[in-house]
Each structure stands twice: as structure tokens, then as C-alpha cells.
C-alpha positions as CSV (number, residue, x, y, z in Angstrom):
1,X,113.8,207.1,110.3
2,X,114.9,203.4,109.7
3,X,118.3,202.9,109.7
4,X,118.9,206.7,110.1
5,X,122.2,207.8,111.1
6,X,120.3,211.1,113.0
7,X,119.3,210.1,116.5
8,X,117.7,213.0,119.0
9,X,117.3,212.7,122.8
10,X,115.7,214.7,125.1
11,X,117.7,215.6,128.0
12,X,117.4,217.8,131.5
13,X,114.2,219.2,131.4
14,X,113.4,222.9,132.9
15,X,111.5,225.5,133.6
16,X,111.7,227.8,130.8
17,X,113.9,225.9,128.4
18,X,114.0,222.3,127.2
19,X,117.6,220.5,126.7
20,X,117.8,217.9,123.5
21,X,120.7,216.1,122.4
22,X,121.3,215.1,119.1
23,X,124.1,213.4,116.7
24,X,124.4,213.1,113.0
25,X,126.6,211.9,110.2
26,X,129.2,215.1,109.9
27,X,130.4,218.4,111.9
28,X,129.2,221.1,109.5
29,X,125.9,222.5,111.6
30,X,124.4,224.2,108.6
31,X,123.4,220.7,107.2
32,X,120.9,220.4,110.7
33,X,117.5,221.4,110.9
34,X,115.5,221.2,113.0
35,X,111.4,221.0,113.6
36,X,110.0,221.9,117.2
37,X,106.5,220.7,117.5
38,X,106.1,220.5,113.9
39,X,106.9,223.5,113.1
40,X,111.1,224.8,111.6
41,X,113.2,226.7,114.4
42,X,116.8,228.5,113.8
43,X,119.3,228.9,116.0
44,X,118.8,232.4,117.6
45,X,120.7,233.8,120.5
46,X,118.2,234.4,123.6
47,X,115.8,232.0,122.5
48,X,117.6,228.5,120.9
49,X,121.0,227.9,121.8
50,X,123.1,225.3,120.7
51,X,126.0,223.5,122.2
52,X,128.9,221.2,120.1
53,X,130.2,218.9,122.2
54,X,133.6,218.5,121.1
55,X,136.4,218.5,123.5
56,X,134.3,218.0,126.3
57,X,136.2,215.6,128.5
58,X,139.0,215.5,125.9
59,X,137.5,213.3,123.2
60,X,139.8,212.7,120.8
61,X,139.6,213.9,117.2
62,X,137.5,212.1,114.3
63,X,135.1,210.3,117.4
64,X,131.3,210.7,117.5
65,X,132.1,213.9,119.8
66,X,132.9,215.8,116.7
67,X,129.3,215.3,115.5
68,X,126.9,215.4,118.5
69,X,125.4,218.3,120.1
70,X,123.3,220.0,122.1
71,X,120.6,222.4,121.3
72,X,118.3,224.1,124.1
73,X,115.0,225.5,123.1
74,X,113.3,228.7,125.0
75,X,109.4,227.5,126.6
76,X,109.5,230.6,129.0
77,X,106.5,232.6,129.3
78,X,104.5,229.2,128.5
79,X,101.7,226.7,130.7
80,X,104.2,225.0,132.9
81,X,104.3,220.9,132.4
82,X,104.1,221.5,128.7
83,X,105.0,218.9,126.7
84,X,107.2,219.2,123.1
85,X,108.8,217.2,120.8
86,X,111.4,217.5,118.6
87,X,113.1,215.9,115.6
88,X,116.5,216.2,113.8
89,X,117.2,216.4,109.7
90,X,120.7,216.0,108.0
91,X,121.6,214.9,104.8
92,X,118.4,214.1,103.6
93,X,117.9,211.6,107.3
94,X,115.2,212.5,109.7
95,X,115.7,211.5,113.2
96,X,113.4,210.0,115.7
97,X,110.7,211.8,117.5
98,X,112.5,213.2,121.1
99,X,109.3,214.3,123.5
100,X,110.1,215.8,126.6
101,X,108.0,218.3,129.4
102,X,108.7,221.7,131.2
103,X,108.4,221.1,134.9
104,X,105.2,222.2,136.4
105,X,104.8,224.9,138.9
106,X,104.4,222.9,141.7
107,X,106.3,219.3,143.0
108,X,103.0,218.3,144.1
109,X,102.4,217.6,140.2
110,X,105.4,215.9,139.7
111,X,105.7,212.8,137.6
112,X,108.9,210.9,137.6
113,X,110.2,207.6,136.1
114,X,113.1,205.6,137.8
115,X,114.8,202.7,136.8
116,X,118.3,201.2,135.7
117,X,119.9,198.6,134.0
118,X,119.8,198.5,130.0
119,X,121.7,195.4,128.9
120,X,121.2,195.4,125.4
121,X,122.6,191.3,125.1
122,X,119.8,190.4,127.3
123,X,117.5,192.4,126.7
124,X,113.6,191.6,127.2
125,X,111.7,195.1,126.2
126,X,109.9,193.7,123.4
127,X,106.9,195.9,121.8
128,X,106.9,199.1,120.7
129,X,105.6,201.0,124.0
130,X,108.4,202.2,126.6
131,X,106.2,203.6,129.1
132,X,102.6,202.9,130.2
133,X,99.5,204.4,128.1
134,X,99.3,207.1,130.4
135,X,103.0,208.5,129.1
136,X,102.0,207.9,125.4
137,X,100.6,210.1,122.7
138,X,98.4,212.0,122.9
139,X,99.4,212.1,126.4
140,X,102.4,214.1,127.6
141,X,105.7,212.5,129.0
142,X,106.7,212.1,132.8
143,X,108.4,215.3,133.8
144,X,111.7,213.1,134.1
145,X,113.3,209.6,133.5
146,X,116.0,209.5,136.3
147,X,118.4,206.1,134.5
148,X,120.4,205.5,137.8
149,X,122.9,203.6,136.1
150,X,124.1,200.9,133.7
151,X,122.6,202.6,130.8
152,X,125.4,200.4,128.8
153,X,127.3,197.2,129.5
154,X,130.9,198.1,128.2
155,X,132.9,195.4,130.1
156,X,130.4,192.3,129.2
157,X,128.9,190.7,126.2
158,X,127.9,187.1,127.3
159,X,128.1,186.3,130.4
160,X,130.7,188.4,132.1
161,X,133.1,187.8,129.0
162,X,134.8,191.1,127.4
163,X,133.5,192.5,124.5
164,X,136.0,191.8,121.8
165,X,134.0,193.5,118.9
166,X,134.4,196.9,120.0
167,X,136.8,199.4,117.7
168,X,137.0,201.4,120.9
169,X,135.4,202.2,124.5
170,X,132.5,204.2,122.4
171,X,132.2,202.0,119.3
172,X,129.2,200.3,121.5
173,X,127.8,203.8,123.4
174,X,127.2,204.8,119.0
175,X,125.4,201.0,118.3
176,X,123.2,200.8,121.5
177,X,121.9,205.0,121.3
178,X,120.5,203.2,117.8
179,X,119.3,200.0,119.0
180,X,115.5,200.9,118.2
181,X,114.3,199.8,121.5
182,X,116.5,201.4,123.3
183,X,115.8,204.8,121.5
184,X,112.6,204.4,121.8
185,X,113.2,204.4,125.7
186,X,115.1,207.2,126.1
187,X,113.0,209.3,123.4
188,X,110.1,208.8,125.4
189,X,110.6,211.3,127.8
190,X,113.3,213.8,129.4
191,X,116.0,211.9,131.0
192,X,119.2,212.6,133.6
193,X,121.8,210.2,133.5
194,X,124.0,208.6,136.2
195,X,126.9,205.9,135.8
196,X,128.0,202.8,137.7
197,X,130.1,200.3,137.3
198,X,129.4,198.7,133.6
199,X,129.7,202.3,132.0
200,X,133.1,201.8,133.1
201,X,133.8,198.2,134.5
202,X,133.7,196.3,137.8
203,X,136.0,197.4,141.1
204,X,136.6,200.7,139.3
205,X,139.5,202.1,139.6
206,X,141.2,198.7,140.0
207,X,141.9,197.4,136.6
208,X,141.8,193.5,137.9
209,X,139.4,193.2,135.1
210,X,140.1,195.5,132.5
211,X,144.3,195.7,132.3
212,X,144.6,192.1,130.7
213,X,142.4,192.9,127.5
214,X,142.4,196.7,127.2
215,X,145.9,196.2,124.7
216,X,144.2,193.0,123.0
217,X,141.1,194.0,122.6
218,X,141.2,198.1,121.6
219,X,145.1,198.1,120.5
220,X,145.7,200.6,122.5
221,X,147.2,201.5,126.2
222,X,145.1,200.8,129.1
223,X,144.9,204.2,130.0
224,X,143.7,205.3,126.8
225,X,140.9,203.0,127.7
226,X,140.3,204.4,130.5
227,X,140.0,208.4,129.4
228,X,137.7,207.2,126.3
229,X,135.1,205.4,128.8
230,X,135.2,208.2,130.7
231,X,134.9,210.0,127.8
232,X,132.0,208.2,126.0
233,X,130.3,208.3,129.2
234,X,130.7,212.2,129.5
235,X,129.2,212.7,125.8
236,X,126.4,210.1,125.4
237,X,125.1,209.8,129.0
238,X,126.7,213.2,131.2
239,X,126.1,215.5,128.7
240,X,122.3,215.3,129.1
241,X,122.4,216.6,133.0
242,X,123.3,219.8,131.7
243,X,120.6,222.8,132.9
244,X,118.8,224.4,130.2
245,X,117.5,226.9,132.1
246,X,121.0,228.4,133.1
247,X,122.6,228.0,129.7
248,X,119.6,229.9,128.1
249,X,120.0,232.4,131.0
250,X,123.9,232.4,130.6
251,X,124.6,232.8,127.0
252,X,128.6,232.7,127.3
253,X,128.1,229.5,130.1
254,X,130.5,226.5,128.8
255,X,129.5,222.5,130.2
256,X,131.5,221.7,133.3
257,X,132.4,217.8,133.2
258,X,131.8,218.0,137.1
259,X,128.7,220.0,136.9
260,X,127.5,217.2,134.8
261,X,128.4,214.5,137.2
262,X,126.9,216.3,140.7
263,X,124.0,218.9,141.0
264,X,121.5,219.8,142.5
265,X,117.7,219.1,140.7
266,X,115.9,221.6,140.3
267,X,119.0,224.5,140.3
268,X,117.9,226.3,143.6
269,X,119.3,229.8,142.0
270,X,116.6,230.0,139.7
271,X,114.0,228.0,141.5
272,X,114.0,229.0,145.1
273,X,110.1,228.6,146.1
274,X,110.0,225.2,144.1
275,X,112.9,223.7,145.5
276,X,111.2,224.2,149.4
277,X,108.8,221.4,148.8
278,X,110.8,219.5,146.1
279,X,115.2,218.9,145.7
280,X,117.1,216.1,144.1
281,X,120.8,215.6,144.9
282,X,122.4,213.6,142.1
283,X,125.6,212.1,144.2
284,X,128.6,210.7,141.5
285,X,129.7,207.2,143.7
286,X,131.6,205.7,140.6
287,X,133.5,207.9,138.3
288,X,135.8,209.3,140.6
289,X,136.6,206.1,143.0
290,X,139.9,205.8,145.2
291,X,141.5,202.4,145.2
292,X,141.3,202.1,149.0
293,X,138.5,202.0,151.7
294,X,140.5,205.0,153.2
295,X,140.0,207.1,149.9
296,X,136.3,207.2,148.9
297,X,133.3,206.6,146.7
298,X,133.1,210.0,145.8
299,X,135.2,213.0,145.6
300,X,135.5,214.7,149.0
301,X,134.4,218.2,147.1
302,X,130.8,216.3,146.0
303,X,130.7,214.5,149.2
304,X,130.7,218.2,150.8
305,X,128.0,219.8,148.5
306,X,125.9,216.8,148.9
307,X,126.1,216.6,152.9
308,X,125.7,220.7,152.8
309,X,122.7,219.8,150.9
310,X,121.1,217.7,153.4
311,X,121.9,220.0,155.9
312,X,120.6,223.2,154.8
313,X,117.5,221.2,153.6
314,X,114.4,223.0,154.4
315,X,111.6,220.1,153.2
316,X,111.9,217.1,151.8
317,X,114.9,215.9,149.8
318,X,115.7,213.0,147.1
319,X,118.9,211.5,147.0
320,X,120.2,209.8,144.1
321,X,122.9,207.3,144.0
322,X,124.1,204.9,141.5
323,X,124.2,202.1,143.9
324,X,122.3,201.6,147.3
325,X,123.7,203.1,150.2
326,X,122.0,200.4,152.7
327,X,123.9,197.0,152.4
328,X,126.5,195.0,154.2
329,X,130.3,196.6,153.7
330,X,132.0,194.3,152.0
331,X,135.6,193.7,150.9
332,X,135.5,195.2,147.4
333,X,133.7,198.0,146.3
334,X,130.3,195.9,145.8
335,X,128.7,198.1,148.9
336,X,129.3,202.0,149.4
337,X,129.9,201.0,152.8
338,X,133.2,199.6,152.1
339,X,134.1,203.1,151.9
340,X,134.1,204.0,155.6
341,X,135.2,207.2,155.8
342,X,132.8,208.8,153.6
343,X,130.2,206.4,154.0
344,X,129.8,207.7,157.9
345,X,130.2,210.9,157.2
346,X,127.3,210.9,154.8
347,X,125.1,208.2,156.9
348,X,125.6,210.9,160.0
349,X,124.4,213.6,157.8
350,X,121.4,211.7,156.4
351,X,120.7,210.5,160.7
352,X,120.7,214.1,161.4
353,X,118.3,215.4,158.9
354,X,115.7,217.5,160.5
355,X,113.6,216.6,157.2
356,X,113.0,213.1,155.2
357,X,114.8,212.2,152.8
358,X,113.9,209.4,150.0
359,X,117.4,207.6,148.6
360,X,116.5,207.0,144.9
361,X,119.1,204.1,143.4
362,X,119.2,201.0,141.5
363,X,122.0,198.3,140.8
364,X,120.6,195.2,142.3
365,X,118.8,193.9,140.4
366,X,115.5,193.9,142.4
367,X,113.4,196.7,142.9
368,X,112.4,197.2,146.6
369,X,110.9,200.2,148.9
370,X,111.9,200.3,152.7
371,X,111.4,202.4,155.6
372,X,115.1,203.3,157.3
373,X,115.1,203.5,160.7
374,X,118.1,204.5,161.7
375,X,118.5,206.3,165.4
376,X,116.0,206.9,168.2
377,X,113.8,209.7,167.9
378,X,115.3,210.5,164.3
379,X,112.9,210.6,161.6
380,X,112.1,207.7,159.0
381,X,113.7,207.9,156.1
382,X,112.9,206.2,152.9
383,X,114.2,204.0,150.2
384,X,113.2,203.7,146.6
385,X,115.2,201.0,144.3
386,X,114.2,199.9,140.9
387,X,116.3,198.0,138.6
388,X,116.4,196.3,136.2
389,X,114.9,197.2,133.1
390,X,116.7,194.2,131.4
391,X,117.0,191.5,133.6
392,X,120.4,190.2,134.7
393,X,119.4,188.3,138.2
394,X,116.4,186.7,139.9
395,X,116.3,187.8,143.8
396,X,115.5,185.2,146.4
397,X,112.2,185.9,147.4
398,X,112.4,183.0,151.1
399,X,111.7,185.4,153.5
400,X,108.1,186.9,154.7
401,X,107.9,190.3,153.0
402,X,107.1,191.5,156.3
403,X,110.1,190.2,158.6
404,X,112.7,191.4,155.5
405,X,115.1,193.6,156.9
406,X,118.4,195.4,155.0
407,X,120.8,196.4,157.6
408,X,123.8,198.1,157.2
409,X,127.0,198.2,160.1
410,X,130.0,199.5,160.1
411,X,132.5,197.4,161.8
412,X,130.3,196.2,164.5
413,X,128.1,198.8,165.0
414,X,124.9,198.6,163.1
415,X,123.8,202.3,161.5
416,X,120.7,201.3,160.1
417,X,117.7,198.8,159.9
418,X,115.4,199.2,156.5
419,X,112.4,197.5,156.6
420,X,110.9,196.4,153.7
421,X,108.0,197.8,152.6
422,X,107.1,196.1,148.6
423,X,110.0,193.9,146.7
424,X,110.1,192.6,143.5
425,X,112.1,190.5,141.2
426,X,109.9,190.8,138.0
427,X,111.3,190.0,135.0
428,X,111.5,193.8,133.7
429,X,110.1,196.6,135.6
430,X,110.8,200.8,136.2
431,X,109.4,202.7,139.3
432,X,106.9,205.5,138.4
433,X,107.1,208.0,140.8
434,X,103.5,210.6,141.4
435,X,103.4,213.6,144.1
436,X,100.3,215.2,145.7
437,X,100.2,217.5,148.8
438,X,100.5,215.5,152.4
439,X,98.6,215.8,155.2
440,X,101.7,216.9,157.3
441,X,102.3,219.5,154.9
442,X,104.8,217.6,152.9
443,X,104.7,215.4,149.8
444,X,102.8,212.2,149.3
445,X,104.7,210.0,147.2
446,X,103.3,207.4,145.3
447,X,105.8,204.6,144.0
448,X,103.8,202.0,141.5
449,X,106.2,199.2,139.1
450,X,105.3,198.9,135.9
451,X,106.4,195.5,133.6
452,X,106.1,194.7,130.5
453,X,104.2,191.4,129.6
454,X,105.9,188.9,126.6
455,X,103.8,190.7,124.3
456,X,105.7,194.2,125.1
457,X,102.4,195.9,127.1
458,X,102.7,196.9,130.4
459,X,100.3,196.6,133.0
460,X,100.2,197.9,136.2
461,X,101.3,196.2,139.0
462,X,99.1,197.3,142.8
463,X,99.5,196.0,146.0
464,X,99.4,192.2,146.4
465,X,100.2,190.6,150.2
466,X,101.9,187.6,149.1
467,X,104.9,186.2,146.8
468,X,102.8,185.1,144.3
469,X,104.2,184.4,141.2
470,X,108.5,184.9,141.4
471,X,107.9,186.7,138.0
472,X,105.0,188.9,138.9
473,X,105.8,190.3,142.0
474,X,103.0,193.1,142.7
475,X,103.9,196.5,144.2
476,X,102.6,199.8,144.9
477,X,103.6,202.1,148.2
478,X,102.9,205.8,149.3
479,X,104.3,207.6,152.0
480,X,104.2,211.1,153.3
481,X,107.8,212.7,153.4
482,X,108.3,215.9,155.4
């Protein structure tokens, strides 16, 4: 598929169905076809279903929007946890080979891959292998690739310069979904996507950095610029959060731009006795900013599913954020906490949780795990952050890994005191995320990094008591959540 204008990517994985997105050179369907496990499939009502993603956010006419899609394949009645791969022909080109996995009939088999931070301009995946040997063919996929964030860099090229090269907001979405490394990454398994601030650009919504080129640079009004990020964002990245299983089970369903944005993981109406031991909560903090620390991070509709969720929890629970939610406020919108308002009204929830919950994020630029202790006689809560897989920014590594401590205040009160349980600032790394049955009755969840080596293998990195090496920082943590 060298230099193929076909791409394929697998997207939300479920149950019964399997969710693939996929773009070619023109609009006219009948030229697609398409090859399920090596074998040809047709479109068929009930059992393949297939989406165009045209209008959806209102992408304009003639933009890559007119020729990407989505096509959902039926896996019900099959083994749970299978795995499947599919690839793409048009024109004569053959896409790449998209593999992705049913979930499995229990969270306790649960694989999952976390991580953040593609920067294409400074990127260090080298090699050919995305994931470790265990992921790889023959081998099935992780059950899920959760990208956190900053899947592209649209407001940088060099170092923190604007990109002048760009025809428009998704001129660089089209070049980087073909770089072949980065393809290779997101073909290696299902993914959901999030966005933070480089899919749209620093302090969003403040335009401090984006009003003086937008006219310059895309010839067009700022707030064109604005609507086609969001747009690009909403077909490249959003549109793969979209639930197979309900679209196969609703055959007149249309995508939801909001639905895309904040769910719930698994969907709890189709999976009730799965989602006791196992829920994610994918929280929006950046597309849908206010401009003051009286507005919010979020809007106050996805602020109130997500607290209702942690609420009416009756297990475990994963949160996912873009950016950490433990972290000094600050006076931009660096730290969620700047956003007091809904920042306490969400930390209260989270306090009050009769159940643990694990905030899943990345951002930073450092991968770390923490205990939270927040209030007496509430329970632990956990933190899991893993970025980046290209690396922007080396941590300072002073302190005794022990006696490192992330608290958060508000004002002057302080709402929470993490400590730190692994940290790492290796040079590229993702967290890979196992479940088994805990001793409490819960989940035991295993977090290992993984980092590639100069030659593009990856090794796997276990516990190790000291700094070591800055660029070989060692981690591995399990913990029981309940």
C-alpha cells in the first residue's frame, strides 16, 4: 500500500460489532471494497452498515469529509475478544491492514493501551512495531487504544512557531493519518480518541495565539479557522468514538457530534452486567471551553452526565480526561483547576464516591501513577498518566520517588494529596493497562510502560527503586480498585 491514497482505521470496538474508519480518493461508494479477514464483504443492512461522514460538524464541501467513512461490521453470535482485520480497495489502491478486537465477556480480561502525544515534527517511533510482541501477529490486539490527546500538533511546527504550510486547518489531519508510522500506530489496534489543546491550539477559546495568523496563514476569517479545527477534529479523530454496537442495533441512528465527544465506555444500555465490574467515562475538558474561570472546562450538560456517572457507580469506574485533573490552578487554562466552579463540583463528586475510581489522562509530558488521598475516611483513588509517545519535554526527576507529592488546592484550601507511586520521563513510552479479579472483589489493575529502544523495539520496563538512568526510567504498579 505504498504511497496509497486508501488509509483504514479501526475505531470503537464492541461487543457484537466492530467500528472501522476508512478514506479514499473520491465519494462514489461503489468504487470501495472491502476484505474482512481475508475474505469480500457487501454492505448489507442488519449485518454491515456503513456511515458517510459528510456534513458531520458542518464540513464544508470538496474537504476530505466528502470521502471518508465509516463502516461497522456484525461479530455477534461469535467467541468474545476476537480479533479481525480489515483492509480498504479503490481505484485499483489497497489500504493498510486495520486489526481490531470484540471486547471479552468479562473486564477481568481486559487489555488496554493508554498514551498521548503524537508530534509528528519530533517524532522518535522508529521501527516498524507499534506495540509490544505480545499485541503483534499472530497475536490479537489490546481490546482498546485510549489516545488521550494531542493526536496532532495543528498550532506548532518547530518549536512553538505556526504552521505556515497548511492549505487549511485539516490539510495536516490528511498528511499525518498517512505518515506510515503513525498509521501503523493507530492500525494496530481499536482506538477512542480525545482532544486537547494542540488539536485546536493553546488557551482555547482565547485566540491570543491563533487570531494574528489565522488571515495570513489559511486566507481566511479566524472563525472559519476555528469551525474547520473543530471540524477536522470531529472527522479524523471524533468520529471513531462512535458505538458499533448501537448503530448496528439502530439501523436509522445518525452520529451525534456530542455523543462523539462524552460517553460512557462500555454503553451501559446494552451492557448492563459488564459495566458492574468495568465503566469508562470519557469527559470533553477542551472543545467546549469558556473564556473565564467562572465558565468551565466542560459543558455544564457533560459535567452533569459525568458527575451522575460517578454517583450512580456501582463498582469501579475509569475516568478519562484530556489533561490531569490533580495540579496547581493556575492563571490560564494550563490546570483544570483554574476552572473553579466546575473543578469542585466534580472533585466533590469524585471525594464522595462510595467506589474507586482510576483518572486515566495524559498531557504532561511524563508518565506517572499516584495514589489520591483526598478526605479522611474516603477511599483511595488512583491516578494513571502516560504521555508522551513523541517526546516534547524531559521532567525533573530531584526529588525521592517516595516523598513526591502532586497536590491540588483551591484557593487556600488543599483538596487533594497524590502520592506518587512510579514516574517516568523516558524518552517515548504508552501505558499498557491488564485486569484480573481482586481479592476485595474488585479489579486488579496492572499498569506496565512500554518504550521503544533507538532501534524501534520495545522492551518492557518493571519495577526499578531508583532514578536510574533519566531516559530509562523503569515502572510497573498494580492496585486493587473496588
Amino acid at each position: 500500500m505504498a504511497n496509497s491514497s486508501v488509509i483504514t482505521v479501526p475505531g470503537r470496538p464492541g461487543f457484537n460489532g466492530l467500528l472501522w474508519w476508512f478514506q479514499g480518493p473520491t465519494s462514489s461508494l461503489d468504487q470501495f471494497s472491502f476484505e474482512l479477514d481475508g475474505s469480500p464483504i457487501t454492505v448489507e443492512a442488519g449485518s454491515v452498515r456503513l456511515i458517510p461522514l459528510t456534513g458531520l460538524g458542518g464540513s464544508p464541501s470538496g474537504s476530505p469529509a466528502d470521502r471518508s467513512f465509516l463502516l461497522i461490521t456484525s461479530h455477534a453470535g461469535q467467541k468474545p475478544g476476537t480479533a479481525h482485520q480489515l483492509r480498504v480497495t479503490c481505484a485499483g489502491q489497497t489500504s493498510n491492514i486495520a486489526r481490531s478486537r470484540t471486547l471479552p465477556e468479562t473486564p477481568d480480561t481486559l487489555e488496554i493501551v493508554l498514551a498521548s502525544c503524537f508530534y509528528r515534527q519530533n517524532n522518535r517511533m522508529t521501527g516498524a512495531m507499534p506495540l509490544p510482541k505480545r499485541f503483534m501477529p499472530p497475536n490479537p490486539p489490546p481490546h482498546l487504544k485510549i489516545l488521550s490527546g494531542d493526536q496532532i500538533y495543528l498550532d506548532l511546527s518547530g518549536v512553538g512557531l505556526p504552521v505556515f504550510n497548511m492549505k487549511n486547518p485539516w490539510d495536516d489531519y490528511a498528511r499525518q493519518w498517512r505518515d506510515p508510522k503513525f498509521l501503523a500506530w493507530l492500525s494496530s489496534g481499536p482506538n477512542i480518541c480525545m482532544a486537547d489543546d494542540h488539536e485546536f491550539w493553546n488557551n482555547y477559546p482565547k485566540k491570543i495565539r491563533l487570531a494574528k495568523f489565522a488571515s495570513s496563514i489559511f486566507k481566511i476569517p479566524a472563525r472559519e479557522v476555528i469551525d474547520e479545527m473543530h471540524w477536522g477534529f470531529l472527522v479524523y479523530q471524533a468520529a471513531l468514538n462512535a458505538d458499533p454496537d448501537h448503530l448496528l442495533a439502530n439501523p436509522v441512528a445518525l452520529l451525534d457530534p456530542d455523543d462523539l465527544k462524552c460517553f460512557e465506555f462500555p454503553n451501559p444500555a446494552t451492557t448492563p452486567q459488564f459495566t458492574r465490574g468495568f465503566s469508562a467515562f470519557f469527559l470533553d475538558t477542551r472543545t467546549e471551553r469558556a473564556e473565564s474561570p467562572e465558565g468551565g472546562f466542560t459543558k455544564a450538560a457533560w459535567l452533569r452526565r459525568a458527575i451522575d456517572w460517578i454517583e450512580q457507580r456501582n463498582g469501579p469506574g475509569f475516568l478519562v480526561t484530556s489533561q490531569p485533573l490533580l495540579g496547581e490552578p493556575s492563571k490560564s487554562e494550563t490546570d483544570l483547576a483554574y476552572f473553579k466552579n466546575q473543578f469542585f463540583d466534580l472533585w466533590h463528586a469524585i471525594q464522595a464516591s462510595k467506589h474507586q475510581l482510576t483518572l486515566l489522562t495524559g498531557d504532561i509530558h511524563w508518565s506517572r501513577a499516584q495514589e489520591i488521598a483526598s478526605i479522611a475516611g474516603a477511599v483511595p483513588h488512583y491516578e494513571v498518566v502516560s504521555s508522551a509517545i513523541s517526546r516534547i519535554a524531559l521532567y525533573d526527576p530531584t526529588a525521592s520517588l517516595g516523598r513526591v507529592r502532586t497536590q491540588t488546592k483551591l484557593g487556600n484550601t488543599r483538596v487533594a494529596t497524590a502520592v506518587r507511586l512510579a514516574d517516568s520521563n523516558a524518552a517515548q513510552n504508552f501505558a499498557v493497562l491488564t485486569f484480573a479479579a481482586g481479592a476485595r472483589g474488585g479489579l486488579k489493575c496492572t499498569v506496565q510502560w512500554w518504550q521503544f529502544d533507538e532501534n524501534g523495539a520495545i522492551s518492557l520496563a518493571d519495577v526499578y527503586p531508583g532514578w536510574g538512568d533519566l531516559f530509562r526510567r523503569k515502572m510497573k504498579v498494580e492496585f486493587e480498585i473496588a
